[in-house]
N, C-alpha and C positions, 0 to 999 in steps of 0.2 A: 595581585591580578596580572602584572608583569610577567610571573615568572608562570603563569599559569598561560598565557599567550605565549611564551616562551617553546612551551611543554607542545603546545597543539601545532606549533610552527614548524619545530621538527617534529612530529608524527606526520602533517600535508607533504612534507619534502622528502620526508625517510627513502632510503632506498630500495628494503624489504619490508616498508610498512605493505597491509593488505586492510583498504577499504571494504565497510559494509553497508550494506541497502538500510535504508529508512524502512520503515514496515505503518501499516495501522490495526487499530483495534478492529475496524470497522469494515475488515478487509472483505468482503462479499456484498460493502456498497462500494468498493472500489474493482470491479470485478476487472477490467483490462488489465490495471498493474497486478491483480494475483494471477491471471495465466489469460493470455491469448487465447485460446481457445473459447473464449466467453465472449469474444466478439460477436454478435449479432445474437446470443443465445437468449435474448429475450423476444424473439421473434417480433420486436416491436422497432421503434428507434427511440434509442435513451442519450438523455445529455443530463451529464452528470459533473459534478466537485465534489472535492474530500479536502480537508483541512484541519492538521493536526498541530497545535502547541505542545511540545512537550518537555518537561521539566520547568515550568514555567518558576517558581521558587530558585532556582540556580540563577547570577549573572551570565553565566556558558548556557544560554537555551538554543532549541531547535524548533525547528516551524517547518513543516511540509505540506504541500500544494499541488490539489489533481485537477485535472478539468479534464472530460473526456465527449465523444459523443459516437456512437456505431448504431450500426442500421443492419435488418435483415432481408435479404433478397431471395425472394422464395421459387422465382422462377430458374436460378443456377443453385441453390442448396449452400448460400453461402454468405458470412457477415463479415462486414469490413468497419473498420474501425479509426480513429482519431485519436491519441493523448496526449496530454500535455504536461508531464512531473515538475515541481520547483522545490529547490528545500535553502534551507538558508541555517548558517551558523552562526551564532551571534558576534561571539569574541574576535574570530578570526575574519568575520566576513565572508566567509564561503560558501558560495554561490555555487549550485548544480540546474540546471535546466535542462529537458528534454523532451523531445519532441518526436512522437513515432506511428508508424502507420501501422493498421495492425488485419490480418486477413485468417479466416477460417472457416470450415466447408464442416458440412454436415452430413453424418452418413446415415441415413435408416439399417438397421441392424432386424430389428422384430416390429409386431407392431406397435408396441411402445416406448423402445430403445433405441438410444441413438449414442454415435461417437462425433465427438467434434475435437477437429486437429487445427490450430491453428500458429501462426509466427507472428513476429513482428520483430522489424527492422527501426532502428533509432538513431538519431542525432543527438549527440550531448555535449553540452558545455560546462565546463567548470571554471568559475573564477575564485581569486581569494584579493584581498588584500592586508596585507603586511606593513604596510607604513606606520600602523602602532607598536611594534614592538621597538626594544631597547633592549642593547644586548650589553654587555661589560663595560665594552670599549668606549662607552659612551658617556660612561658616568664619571664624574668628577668627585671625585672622597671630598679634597679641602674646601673647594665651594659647594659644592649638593647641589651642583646642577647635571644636566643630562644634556651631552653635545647632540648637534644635528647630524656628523658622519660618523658610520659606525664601520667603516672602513670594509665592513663584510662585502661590498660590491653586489650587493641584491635588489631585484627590481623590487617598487612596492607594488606593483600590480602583479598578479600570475594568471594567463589563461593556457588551457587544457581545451581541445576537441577531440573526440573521438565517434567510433559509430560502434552502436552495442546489436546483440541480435538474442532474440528469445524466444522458445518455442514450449508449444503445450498441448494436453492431449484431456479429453474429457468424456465422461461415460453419465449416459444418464438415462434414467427410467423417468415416472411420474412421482415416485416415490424415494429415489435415494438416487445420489452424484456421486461418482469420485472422479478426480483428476490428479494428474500430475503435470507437473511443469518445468524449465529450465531456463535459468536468466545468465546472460551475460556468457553466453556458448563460447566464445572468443578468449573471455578474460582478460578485458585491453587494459594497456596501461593507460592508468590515471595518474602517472607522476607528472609537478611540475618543471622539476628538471630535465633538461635534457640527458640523453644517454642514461638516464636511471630508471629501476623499474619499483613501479608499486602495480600490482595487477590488482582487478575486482574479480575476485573468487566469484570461480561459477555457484549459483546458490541454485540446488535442486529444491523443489517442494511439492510436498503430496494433501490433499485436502481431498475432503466428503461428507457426506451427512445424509440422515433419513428423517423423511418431512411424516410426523404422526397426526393424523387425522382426530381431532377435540369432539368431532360431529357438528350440528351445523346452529347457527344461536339466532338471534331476533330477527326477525324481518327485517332487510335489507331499503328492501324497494318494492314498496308497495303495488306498484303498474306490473312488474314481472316477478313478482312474489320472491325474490332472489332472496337471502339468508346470511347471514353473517358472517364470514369465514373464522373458524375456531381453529389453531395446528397448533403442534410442538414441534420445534427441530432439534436435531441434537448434532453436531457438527465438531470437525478440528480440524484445523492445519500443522502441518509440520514443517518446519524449515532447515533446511542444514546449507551453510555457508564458512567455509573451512576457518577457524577453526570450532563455531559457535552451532549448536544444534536447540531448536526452541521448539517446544508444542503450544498451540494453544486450543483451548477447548472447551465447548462451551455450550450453551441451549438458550431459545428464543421461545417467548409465545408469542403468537399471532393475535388475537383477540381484536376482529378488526374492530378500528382502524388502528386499534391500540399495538406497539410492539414492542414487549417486554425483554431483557437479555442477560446473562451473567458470563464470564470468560474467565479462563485463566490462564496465565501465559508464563512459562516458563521450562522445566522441564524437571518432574517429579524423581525420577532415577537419577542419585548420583553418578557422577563421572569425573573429569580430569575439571571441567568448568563448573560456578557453582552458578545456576540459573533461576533463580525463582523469584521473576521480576512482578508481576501484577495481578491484582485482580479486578476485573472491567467489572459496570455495572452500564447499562446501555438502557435511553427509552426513545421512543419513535413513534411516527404518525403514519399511515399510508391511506391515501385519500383516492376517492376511486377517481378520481380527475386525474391520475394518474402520478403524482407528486410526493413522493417518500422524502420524510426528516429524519433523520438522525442525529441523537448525541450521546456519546462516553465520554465515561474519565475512570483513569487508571490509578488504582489506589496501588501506590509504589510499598511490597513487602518487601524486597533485596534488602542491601544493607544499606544503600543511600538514605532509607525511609522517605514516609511520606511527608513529614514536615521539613524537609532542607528540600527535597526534588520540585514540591508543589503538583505531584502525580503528572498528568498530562492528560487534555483538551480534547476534544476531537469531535466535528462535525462534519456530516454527509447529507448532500441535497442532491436526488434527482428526479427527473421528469421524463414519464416512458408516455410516447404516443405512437397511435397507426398512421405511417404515412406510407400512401399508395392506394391499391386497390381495397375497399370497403370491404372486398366478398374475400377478402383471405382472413378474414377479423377470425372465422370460424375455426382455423388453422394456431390458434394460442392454446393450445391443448398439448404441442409440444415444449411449452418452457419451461424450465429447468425446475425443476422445485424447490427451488437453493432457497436460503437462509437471506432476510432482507438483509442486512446489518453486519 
């Protein structure tokens, strides 16, 4: 495990290493970290968490942490938004936080079509700690012990700030979305040393889907005779962040309150990288009190497999309400038809 802290200590310090974003399975209950533009798009106001274990089977795991909340404003055509990202590595102790504002306007297009452009500007922090590791110079052959100076001259703490910016565009009927998006426009460095650079590759991503109508099932609510909502989606995303390219793609059923899911994430054509990391299986609740659950877990196919990785975890809770004016309630007939989950 030494030498396995070893290995992650120079990849955080490299000089041409290039970091990659964290991702989730469940990335459309995480909708501000998949593209700006989804700020306010649920014409409601949502406050939301995501939380993902992953590789939980490995002593090296990872854990990532959303909290978010945006609002839409219907008298300027426009949602503004709050997030919050954490992720944590275990071995190395490195810590990422960030925190970013996030704005996007709306455009009527036809009478059922609409484009939403939005950005967001972020604060990031990275820490690590390094006080675990042992390097050569440290060890003693004829006693088998391990000195305390390793003469290497390095702090055990590392912190990194930076500000990141990301921007995204979205198109949407009643019936099908796509969008596209751009994180890390800048590509700042995230080295901890000074005068060296490790950049975060800009990672473009394109995403969409078409919401199928099941017809309408049991009696809802007896007072207003409403009906059960029955749909199929069929959805993917794509991501490319130099030098990794991932699809994933997948279908949900609605059957309320029930929500059914399958995913698969990887990328089917060979190329230069060999990618065929998971397949999700996802179930959920969506309660008309406004409060959607979510949980997957990722049955790891790569070559790690699924009994050393421990697949990976992942839960999503949010809560969408109307706040404001009672008489714009009528006005939710523009929200996205996107995929819960």
């Amino acid at each position: 495990m030494k030498i396995l802290r070893l290995l992650i200590f120079m990849c955080l310090i490299g000089a041409k290493v290039q970091s990659q974003d964290f991702q989730y399975s469940q990335f459309y209950a995480a909708p501000l970290f998949l593209n700006p533009a989804f700020a306010g798009a649920s014409d409601l106001t949502r406050v939301g968490m995501n939380y993902r274990n992953q590789w939980p089977g490995l002593d090296h795991t990872f854990n990532k942490y959303s909290a978010y909340i945006d609002h839409y404003m219907f008298d300027i055509n426009s949602g503004i938004g709050l997030i919050f990202n954490g992720s944590m590595e275990s071995q190395s102790r490195l810590n990422s936080n960030e925190v970013g504002l996030l704005y996007s306007y709306r455009l009527k297009l036809g009478t059922n079509s609409f484009l939403r452009v939005g950005g967001q500007a972020s604060f990031v922090s990275r820490d690590a700690y390094f006080g675990d590791l042992v390097f050569g110079s440290q060890l003693n052959i004829t006693s088998g012990t391990i000195g305390v100076d390793s003469g290497e001259g390095l702090d055990v703490d590392f912190r990194h700030r930076f500000a990141d910016y990301n921007f995204g565009m979205l198109f949407h009927t009643q019936t099908f979305w796509v969008g596209v998006a751009g994180h890390h426009l800048t590509q700042p460095n995230v080295s901890f040393i000074d005068d060296q650079i490790s950049v975060l590759p800009l990672k473009l991503s394109a995403h969409g889907g078409i919401k199928i109508d099941l017809g309408e099932g049991l009696i809802n609510n007896y007072f207003s005779n409403s009906r059960q909502e029955r749909s199929a989606f069929i959805a993917f995303n794509y991501k490319h962040q130099d030098p990794f390219n991932q699809l994933d793609i997948g279908t949900q059923f609605f059957i309320q309150p029930l929500v059914l899911g399958v995913w698969y994430r990887g990328f089917p054509v060979k190329y230069s990288l060999p990618n065929n990391e998971s397949i999700i299986g996802l179930i959920g609740i969506t309660l008309e009190s406004g409060l959607d659950i979510g949980y997957s877990y990722d049955f790891t196919i790569s070559k790690m497999a699924l009994r050393n990785s421990g697949g990976a975890h992942e839960i999503s809770i949010r809560y969408s309400f109307l706040f404001g004016d009672p008489n714009q309630r009528n006005r939710r007939s523009t929200i996205i038809p996107c995929m819960r989950y």
